[in-house]
MIZABA-920868 format. One line per field, with one value per atom (N, C-alpha, C, O): residue number from 0; y, z, x. Coordinates in nm, 2 decimals, m for minus. Each point is the difference from the previous one (the first is absolute). Layout:
num = c(NUM ...)
py = c(Y ...)
pz = c(Z ...)
px = c(X ...)
***
This chain:
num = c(0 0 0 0 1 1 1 1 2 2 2 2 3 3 3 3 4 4 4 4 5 5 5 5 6 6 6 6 7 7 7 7 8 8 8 8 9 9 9 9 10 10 10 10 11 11 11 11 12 12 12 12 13 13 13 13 14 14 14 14 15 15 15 15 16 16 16 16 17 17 17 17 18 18 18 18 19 19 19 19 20 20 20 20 21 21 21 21 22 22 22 22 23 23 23 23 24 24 24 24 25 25 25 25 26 26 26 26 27 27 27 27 28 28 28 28 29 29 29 29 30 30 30 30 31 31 31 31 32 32 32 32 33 33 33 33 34 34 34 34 35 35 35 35 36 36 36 36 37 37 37 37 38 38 38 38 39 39 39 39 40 40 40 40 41 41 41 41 42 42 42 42 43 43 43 43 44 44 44 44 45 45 45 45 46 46 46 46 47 47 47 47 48 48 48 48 49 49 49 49 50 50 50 50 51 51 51 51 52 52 52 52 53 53 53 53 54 54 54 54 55 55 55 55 56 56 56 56 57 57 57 57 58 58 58 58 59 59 59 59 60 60 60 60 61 61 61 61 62 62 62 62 63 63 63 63 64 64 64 64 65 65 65 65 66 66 66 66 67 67 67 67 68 68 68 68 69 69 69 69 70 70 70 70 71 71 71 71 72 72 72 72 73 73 73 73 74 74 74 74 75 75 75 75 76 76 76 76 77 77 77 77 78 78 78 78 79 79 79 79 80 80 80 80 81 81 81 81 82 82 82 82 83 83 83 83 84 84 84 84 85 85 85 85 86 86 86 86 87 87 87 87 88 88 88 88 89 89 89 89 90 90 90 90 91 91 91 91 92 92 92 92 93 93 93 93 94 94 94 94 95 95 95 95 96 96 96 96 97 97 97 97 98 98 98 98 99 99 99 99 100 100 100 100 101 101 101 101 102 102 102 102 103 103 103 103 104 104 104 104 105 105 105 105 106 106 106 106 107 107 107 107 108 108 108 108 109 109 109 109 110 110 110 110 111 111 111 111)
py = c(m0.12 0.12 0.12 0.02 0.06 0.13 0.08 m0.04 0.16 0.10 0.07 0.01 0.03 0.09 m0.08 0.05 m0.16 m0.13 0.04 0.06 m0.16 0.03 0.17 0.01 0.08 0.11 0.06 0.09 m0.18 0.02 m0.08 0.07 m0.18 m0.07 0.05 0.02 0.00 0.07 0.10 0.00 0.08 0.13 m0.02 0.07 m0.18 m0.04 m0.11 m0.05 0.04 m0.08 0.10 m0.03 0.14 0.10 0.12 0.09 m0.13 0.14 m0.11 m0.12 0.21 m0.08 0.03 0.11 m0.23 m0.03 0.11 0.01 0.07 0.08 0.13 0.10 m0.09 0.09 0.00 0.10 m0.20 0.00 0.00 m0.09 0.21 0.01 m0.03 0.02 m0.08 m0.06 0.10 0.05 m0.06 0.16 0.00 m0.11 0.21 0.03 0.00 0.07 m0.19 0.02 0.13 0.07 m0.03 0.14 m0.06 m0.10 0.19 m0.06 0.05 0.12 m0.21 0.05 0.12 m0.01 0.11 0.07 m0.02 m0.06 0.11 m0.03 0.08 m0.03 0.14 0.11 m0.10 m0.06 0.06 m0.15 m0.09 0.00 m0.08 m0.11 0.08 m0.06 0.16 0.09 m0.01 m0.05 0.11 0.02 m0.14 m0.03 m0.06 m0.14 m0.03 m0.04 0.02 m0.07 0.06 m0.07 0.18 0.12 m0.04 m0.01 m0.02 m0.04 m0.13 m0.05 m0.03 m0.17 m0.05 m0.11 0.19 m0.06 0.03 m0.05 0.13 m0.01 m0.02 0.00 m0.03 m0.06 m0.10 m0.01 m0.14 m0.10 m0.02 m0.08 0.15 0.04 0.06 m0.05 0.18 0.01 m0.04 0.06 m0.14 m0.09 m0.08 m0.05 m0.04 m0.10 0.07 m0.05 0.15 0.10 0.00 m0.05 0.14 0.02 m0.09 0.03 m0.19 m0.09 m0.05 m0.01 m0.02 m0.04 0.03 m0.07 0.24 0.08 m0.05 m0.05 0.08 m0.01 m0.11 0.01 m0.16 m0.12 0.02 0.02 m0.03 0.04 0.11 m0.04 0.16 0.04 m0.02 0.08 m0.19 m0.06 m0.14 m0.06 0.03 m0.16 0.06 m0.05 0.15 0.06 0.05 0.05 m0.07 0.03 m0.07 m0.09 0.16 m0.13 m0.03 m0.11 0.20 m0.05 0.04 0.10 m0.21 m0.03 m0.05 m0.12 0.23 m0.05 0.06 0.08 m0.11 m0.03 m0.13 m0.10 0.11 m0.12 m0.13 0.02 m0.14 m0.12 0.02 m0.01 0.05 m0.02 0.08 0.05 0.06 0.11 0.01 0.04 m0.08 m0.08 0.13 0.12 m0.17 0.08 0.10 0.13 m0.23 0.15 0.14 0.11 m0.16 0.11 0.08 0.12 m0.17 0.06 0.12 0.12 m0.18 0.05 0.14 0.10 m0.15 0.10 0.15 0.11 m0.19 0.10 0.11 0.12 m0.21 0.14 0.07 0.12 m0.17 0.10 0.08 0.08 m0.12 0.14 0.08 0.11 m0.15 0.10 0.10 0.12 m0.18 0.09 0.03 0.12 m0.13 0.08 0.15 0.11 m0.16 0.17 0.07 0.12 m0.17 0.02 0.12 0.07 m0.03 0.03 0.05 0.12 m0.25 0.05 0.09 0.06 m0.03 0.10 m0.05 m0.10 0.14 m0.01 m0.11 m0.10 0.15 m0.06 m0.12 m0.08 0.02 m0.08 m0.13 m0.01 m0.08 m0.16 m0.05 0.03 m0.14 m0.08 m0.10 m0.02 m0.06 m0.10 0.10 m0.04 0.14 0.06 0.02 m0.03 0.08 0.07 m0.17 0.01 m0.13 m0.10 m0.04 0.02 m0.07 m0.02 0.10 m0.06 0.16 0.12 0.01 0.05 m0.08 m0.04 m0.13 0.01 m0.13 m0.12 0.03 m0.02 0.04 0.04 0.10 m0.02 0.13 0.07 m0.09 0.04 m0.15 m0.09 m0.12 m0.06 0.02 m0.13 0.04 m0.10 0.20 m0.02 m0.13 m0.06 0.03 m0.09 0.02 0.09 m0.20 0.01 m0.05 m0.11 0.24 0.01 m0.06 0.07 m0.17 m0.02 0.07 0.02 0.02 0.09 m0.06 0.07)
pz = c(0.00 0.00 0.00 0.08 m0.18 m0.03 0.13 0.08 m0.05 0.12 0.01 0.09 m0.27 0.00 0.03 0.08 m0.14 0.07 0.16 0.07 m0.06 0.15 0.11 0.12 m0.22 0.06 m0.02 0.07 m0.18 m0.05 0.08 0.06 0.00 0.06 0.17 0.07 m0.04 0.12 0.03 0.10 m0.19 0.01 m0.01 0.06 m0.15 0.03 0.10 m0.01 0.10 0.14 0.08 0.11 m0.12 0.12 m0.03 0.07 m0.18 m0.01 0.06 m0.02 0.11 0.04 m0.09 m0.06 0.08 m0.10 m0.01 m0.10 0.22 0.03 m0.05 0.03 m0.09 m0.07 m0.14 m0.05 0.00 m0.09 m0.02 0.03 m0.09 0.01 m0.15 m0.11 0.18 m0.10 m0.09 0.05 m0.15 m0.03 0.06 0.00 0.06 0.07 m0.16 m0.09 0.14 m0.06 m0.02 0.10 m0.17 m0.03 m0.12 m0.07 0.07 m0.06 m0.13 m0.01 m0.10 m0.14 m0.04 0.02 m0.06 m0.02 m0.15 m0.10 0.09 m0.08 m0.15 m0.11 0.15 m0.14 m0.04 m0.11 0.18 m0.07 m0.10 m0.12 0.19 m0.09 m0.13 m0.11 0.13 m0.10 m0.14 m0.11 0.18 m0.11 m0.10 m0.11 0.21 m0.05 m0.06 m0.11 0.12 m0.09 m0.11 m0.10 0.11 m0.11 m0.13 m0.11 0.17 m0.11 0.00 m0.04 0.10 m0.04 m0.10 m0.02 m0.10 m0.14 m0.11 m0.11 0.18 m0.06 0.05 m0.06 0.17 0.13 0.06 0.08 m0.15 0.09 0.13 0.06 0.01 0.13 0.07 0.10 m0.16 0.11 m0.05 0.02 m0.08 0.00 0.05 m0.01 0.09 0.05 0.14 0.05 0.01 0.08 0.07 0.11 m0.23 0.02 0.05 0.08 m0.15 0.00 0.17 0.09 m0.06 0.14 0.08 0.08 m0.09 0.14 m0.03 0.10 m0.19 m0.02 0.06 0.04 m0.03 0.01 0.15 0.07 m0.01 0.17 0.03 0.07 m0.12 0.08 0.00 0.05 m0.13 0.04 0.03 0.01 0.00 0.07 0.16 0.08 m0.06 0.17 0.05 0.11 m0.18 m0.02 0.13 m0.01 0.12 0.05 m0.03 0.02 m0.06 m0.01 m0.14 m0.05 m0.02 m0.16 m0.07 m0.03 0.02 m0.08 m0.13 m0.05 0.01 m0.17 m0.02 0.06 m0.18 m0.03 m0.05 m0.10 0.15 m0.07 m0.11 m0.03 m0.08 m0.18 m0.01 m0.08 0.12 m0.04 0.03 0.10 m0.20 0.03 0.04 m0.01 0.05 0.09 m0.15 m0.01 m0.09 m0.11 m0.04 m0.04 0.06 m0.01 0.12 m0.01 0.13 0.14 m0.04 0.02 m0.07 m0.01 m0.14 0.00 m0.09 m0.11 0.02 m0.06 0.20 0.00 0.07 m0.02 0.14 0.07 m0.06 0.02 m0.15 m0.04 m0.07 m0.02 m0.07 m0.06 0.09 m0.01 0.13 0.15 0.01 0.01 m0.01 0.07 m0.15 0.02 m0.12 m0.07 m0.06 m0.03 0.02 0.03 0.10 0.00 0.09 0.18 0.04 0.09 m0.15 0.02 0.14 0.03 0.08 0.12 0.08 m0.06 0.17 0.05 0.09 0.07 m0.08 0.03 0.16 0.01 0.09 0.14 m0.04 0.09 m0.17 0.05 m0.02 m0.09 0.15 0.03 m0.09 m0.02 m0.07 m0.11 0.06 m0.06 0.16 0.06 0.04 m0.02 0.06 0.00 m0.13 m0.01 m0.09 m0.12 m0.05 m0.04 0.05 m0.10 0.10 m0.05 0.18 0.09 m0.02 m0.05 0.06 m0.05 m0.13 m0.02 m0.10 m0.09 m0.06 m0.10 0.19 0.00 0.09 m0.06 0.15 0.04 m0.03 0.05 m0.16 m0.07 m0.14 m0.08 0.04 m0.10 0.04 m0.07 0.16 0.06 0.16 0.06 0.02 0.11 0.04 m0.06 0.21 0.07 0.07 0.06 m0.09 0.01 0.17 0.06 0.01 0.13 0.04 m0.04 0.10 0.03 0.13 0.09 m0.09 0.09 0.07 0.08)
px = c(0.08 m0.08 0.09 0.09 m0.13 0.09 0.00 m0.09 0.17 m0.04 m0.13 m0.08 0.09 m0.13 m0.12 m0.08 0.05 m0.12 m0.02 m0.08 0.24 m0.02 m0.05 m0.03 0.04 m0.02 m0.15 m0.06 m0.01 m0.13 m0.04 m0.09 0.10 m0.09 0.01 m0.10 0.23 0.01 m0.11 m0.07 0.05 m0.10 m0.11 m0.08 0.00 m0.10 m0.06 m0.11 0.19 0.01 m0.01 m0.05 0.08 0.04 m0.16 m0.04 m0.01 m0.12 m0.11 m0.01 m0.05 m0.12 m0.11 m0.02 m0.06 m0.08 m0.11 m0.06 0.06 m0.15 0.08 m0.06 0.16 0.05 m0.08 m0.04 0.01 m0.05 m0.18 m0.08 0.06 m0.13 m0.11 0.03 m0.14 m0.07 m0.15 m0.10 0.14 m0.12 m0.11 m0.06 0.00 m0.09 m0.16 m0.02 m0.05 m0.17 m0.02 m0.03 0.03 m0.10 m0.13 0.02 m0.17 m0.07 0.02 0.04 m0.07 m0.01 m0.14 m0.12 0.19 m0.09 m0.10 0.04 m0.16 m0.04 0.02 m0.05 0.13 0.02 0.16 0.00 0.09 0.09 m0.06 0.03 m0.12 m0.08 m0.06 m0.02 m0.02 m0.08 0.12 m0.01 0.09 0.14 m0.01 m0.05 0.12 0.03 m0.11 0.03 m0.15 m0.09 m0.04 m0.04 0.05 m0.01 0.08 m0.04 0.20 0.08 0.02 0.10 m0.21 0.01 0.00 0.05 m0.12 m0.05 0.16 0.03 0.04 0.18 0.08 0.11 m0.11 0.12 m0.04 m0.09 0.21 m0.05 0.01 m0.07 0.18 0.03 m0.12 m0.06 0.04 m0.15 m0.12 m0.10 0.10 m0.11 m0.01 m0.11 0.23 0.04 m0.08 m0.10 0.17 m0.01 m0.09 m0.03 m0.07 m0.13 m0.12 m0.09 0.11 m0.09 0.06 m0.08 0.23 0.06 m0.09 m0.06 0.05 m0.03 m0.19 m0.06 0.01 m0.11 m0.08 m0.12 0.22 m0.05 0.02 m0.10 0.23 0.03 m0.12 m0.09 0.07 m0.13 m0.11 m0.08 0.05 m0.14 m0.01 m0.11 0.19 0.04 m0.04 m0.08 0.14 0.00 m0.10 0.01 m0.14 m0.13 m0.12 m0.08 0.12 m0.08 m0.18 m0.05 m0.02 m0.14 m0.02 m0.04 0.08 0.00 m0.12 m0.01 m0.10 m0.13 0.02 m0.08 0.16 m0.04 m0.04 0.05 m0.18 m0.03 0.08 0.07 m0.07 0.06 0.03 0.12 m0.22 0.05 0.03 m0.07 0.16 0.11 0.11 0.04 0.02 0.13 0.10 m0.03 0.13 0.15 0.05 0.02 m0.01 0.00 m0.08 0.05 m0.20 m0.11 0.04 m0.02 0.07 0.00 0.11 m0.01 0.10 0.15 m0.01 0.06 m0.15 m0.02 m0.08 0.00 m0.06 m0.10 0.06 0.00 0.08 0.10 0.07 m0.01 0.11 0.02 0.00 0.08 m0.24 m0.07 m0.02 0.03 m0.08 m0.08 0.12 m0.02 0.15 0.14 0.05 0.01 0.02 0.01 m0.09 0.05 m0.18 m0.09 0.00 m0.03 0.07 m0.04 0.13 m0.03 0.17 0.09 0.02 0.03 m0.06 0.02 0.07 0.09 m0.09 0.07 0.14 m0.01 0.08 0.13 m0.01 0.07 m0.14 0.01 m0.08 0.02 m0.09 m0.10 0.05 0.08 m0.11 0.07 m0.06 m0.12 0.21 m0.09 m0.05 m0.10 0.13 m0.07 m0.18 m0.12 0.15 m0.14 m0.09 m0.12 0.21 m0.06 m0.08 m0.11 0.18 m0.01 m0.14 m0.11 0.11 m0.11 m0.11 m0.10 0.08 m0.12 m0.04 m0.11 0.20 0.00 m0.10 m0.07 0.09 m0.06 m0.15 m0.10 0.10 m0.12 m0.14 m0.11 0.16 m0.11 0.01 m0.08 0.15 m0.06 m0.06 m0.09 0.13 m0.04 m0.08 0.01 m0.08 0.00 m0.06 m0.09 0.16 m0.04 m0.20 m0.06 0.02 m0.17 m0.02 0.03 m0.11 0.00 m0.15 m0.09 0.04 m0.14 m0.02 0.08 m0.18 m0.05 m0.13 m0.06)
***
C-alpha cells in the first residue's frame, strides 16, 4: 500500500461519520414539476422526471377514490394537463397540488 493510500484511508478513519451529512427532505414544489412536464414532450429526462414525481405523489395518496376502470395512465395524464395550465405558484407542494387535483376529479363519496 502506497503512502498516499495509506494517508487516504488514515483520514477517512479519522472523520467521523456524523460529519457527513445526508440531504435534508425538502418538499417538491409544484411550479418545478410544472417546468418539467411542460418540456416532457422534448426531454427524455424530464419526462422521465415528470412521470417519477407524478407516480410517488399519488402512490402517497392515502384516501384514493378514483374509480377502478381508470387506469394509473388516465390518472397520470390527467395531472399533467391540470399542472401544466395550472402554472402554480411557486410555494405550493406537489404532493398537495396532485392530491387536490385528484379530488375535484375524482372526489371521495361521503354517505350522510
Amino acid at each position: 500500500m502506497s503512502l498516499v493510500s495509506r494517508f487516504i484511508l488514515l483520514t477517512l478513519l479519522l472523520i467521523p461519520w456524523s460529519s457527513y451529512s445526508s440531504p435534508m427532505p425538502t418538499p417538491l414544489s409544484a411550479i418545478t414539476l410544472h417546468m418539467a412536464c411542460k418540456e416532457a414532450k422534448t426531454r427524455e429526462y424530464t419526462r422521465g422526471f415528470c412521470d417519477g414525481a407524478i407516480d410517488a405523489a399519488y402512490s402517497s395518496i392515502q384516501n384514493w377514490c378514483v374509480p377502478g376502470h381508470v387506469t394509473h395512465g388516465e390518472v397520470k395524464d390527467y395531472i399533467k394537463s391540470e399542472l401544466i395550465k395550472a402554472v402554480p405558484l411557486v410555494f405550493v407542494n406537489f404532493n398537495k397540488f396532485v392530491a387536490d387535483a385528484i379530488s375535484v376529479k375524482w372526489p371521495c363519496k361521503t354517505d350522510n
